[in-house]
C-alpha positions as CSV (number, residue, x, y, z in Angstrom):
1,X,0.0,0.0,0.0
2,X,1.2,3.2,-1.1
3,X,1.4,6.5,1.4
4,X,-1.7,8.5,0.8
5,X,0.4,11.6,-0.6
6,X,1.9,9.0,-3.4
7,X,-1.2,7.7,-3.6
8,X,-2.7,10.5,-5.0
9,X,0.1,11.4,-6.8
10,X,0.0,8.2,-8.7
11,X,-3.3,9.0,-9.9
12,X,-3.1,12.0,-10.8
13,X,-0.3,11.1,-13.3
14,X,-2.4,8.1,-14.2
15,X,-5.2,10.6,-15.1
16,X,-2.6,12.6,-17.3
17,X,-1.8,10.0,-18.5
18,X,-5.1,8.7,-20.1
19,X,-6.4,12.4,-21.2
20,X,-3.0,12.8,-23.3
21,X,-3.1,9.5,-25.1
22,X,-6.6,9.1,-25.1
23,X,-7.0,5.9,-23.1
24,X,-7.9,4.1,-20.1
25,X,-5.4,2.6,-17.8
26,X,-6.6,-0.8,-17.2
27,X,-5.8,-2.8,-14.2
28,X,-4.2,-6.8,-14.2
29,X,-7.6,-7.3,-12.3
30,X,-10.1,-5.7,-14.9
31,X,-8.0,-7.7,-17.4
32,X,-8.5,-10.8,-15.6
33,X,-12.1,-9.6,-15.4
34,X,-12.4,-8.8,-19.3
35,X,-10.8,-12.0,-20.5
36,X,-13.1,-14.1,-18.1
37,X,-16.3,-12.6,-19.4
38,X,-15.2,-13.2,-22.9
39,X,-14.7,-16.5,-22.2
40,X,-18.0,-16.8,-20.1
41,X,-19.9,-15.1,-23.4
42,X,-17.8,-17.6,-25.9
43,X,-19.4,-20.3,-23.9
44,X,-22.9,-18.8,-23.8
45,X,-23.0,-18.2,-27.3
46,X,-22.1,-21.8,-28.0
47,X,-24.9,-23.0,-25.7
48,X,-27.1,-21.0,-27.9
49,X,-26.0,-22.1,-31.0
50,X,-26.2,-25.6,-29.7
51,X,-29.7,-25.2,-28.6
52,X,-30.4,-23.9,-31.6
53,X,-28.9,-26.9,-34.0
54,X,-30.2,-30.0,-31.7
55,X,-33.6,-28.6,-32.1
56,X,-33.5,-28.2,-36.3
57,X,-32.4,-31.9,-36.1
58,X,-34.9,-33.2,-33.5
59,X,-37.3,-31.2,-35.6
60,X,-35.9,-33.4,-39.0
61,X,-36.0,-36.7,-37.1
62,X,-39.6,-36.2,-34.9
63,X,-41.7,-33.1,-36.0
64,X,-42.0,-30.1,-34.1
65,X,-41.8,-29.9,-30.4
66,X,-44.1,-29.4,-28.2
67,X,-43.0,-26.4,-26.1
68,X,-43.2,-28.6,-22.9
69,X,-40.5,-30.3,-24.4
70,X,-39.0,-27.5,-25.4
71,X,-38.7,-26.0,-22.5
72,X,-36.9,-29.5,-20.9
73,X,-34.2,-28.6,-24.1
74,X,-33.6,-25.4,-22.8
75,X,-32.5,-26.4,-19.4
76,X,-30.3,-29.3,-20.4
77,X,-26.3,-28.8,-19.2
78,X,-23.7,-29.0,-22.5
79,X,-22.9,-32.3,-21.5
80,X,-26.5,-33.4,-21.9
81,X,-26.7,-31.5,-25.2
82,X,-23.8,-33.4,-26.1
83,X,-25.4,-36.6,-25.4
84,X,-28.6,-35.5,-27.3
85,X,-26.9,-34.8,-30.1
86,X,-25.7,-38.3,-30.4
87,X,-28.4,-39.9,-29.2
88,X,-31.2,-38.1,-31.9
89,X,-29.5,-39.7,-34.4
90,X,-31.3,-43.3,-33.7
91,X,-34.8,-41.5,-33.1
92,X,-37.3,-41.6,-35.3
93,X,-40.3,-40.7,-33.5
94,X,-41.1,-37.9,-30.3
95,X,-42.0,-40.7,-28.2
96,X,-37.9,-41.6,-28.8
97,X,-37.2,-37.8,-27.4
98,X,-39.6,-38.8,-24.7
99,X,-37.9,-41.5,-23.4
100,X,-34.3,-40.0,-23.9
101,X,-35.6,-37.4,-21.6
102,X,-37.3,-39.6,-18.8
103,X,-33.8,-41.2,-18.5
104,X,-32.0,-40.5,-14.9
């Protein structure tokens, strides 16, 4: 921990700093902070686009789903997705998706 006189006198250069070359002094803490929400959104959007594909191919193999079902999709984990996506492949009817489901 700095003094409090060299305290402010760090920040006040930091300040300078930032309003002559126009940017931001970012911390190794908001950087750790930044890189783990990327990561965190990377993984959300391929939860998304997951969702999104198993359903077109259950819809392919069974018909449409009814939104109860639908719903279940939505609140599988990625490893169950992963599962599903394998398993779909030997359904042929919603009754198939059902069962899958049902399964502990």
């Amino acid at each position: 921990m700095f003094p409090a006189e060299l305290e402010v006198q760090l920040w006040q250069a930091l300040s300078t700093l930032e309003r002559n070359k126009h940017m931001r002094y970012v911390t190794s803490v908001e950087r750790i902070g930044y890189a783990r929400g990327h990561q965190e959104g990377l993984a959300e959007g391929w939860r998304v686009e997951a969702v999104a594909l198993v359903r077109k191919l259950l819809q392919r193999r069974v018909g449409m789903l009814p939104p109860v079902l639908d719903q279940r999709l939505e609140a599988l984990s990625v490893d169950e997705f992963e599962a599903l996506s394998e398993a779909l492949l030997d359904f042929s009817a919603l009754g198939d998706l059902e069962q899958w489901l049902a399964q502990p």
